[in-house]
C-alpha positions in Angstrom: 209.9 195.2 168.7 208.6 193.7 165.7 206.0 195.2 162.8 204.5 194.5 160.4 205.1 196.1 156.7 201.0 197.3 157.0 202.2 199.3 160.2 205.4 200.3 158.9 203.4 201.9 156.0 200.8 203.7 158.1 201.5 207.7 158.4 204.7 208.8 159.7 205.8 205.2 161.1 208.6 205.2 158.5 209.5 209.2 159.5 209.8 208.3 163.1 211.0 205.0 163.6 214.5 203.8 162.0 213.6 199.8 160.8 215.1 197.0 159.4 213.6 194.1 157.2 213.7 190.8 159.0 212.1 188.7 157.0 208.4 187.4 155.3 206.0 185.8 157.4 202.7 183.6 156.5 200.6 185.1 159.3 197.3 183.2 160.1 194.1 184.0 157.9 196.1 185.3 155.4 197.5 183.4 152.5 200.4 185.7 151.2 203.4 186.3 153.3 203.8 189.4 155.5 206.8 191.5 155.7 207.9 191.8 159.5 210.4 194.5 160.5 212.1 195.5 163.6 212.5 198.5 165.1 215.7 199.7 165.9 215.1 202.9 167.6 213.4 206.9 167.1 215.1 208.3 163.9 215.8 211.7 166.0 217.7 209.4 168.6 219.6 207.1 165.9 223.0 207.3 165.5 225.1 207.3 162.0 226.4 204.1 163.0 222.6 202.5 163.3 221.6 204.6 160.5 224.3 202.8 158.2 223.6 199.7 159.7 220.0 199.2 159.0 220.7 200.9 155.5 223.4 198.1 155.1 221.0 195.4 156.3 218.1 196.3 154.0 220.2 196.4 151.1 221.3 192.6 152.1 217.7 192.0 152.9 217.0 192.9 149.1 219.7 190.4 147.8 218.9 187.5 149.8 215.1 187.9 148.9 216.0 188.5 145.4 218.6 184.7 145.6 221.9 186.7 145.4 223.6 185.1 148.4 226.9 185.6 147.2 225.8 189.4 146.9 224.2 189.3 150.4 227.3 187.7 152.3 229.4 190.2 151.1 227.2 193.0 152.6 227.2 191.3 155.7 230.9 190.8 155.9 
C-alpha cells in the first residue's frame, strides 16, 4: 500500500505503521511533487529485520534525493 507524506503525517500514522520512502510524485492539481511511501507493515507486528530495513532504506532514500549515489549504492549493498 502506498501513501502519501500528507497521510503519513496525520496523527499516529507514523506510531502505527512502519514506512519507507519510495519516491516524489507530481500528483495532478498540484504543482510541487508529493512524497509517496509504502507501508511495510503494523510497527507492533514488525520484525528487527524490517525495522532495520526500512531504517536502512530511508537513509538511502536521503542520499539519492540529496545526488549522493555513490553514498546511496553503498547502503543498498
Amino acid at each position: 500500500m502506498l501513501i502519501s507524506e500528507d497521510v503519513h503525517k496525520q496523527q499516529k500514522v507514523d506510531e502505527t505503521y512502519l514506512t519507507r520512502p519510495l519516491d516524489f510524485v507530481v500528483v495532478k492539481g498540484r504543482s510541487e511533487p508529493t512524497k509517496i511511501l509504502e507501508v511495510v507493515c503494523r510497527r507492533a507486528d514488525a520484525t528487527d529485520a524490517e525495522k532495520k530495513m526500512a531504517a536502512r532504506h530511508a537513509d538511502a532514500m536521503q542520499k539519492y534525493f540529496d545526488r549522493d549515489f555513490t553514498g546511496c549504492i553503498a547502503l543498498m549493498e
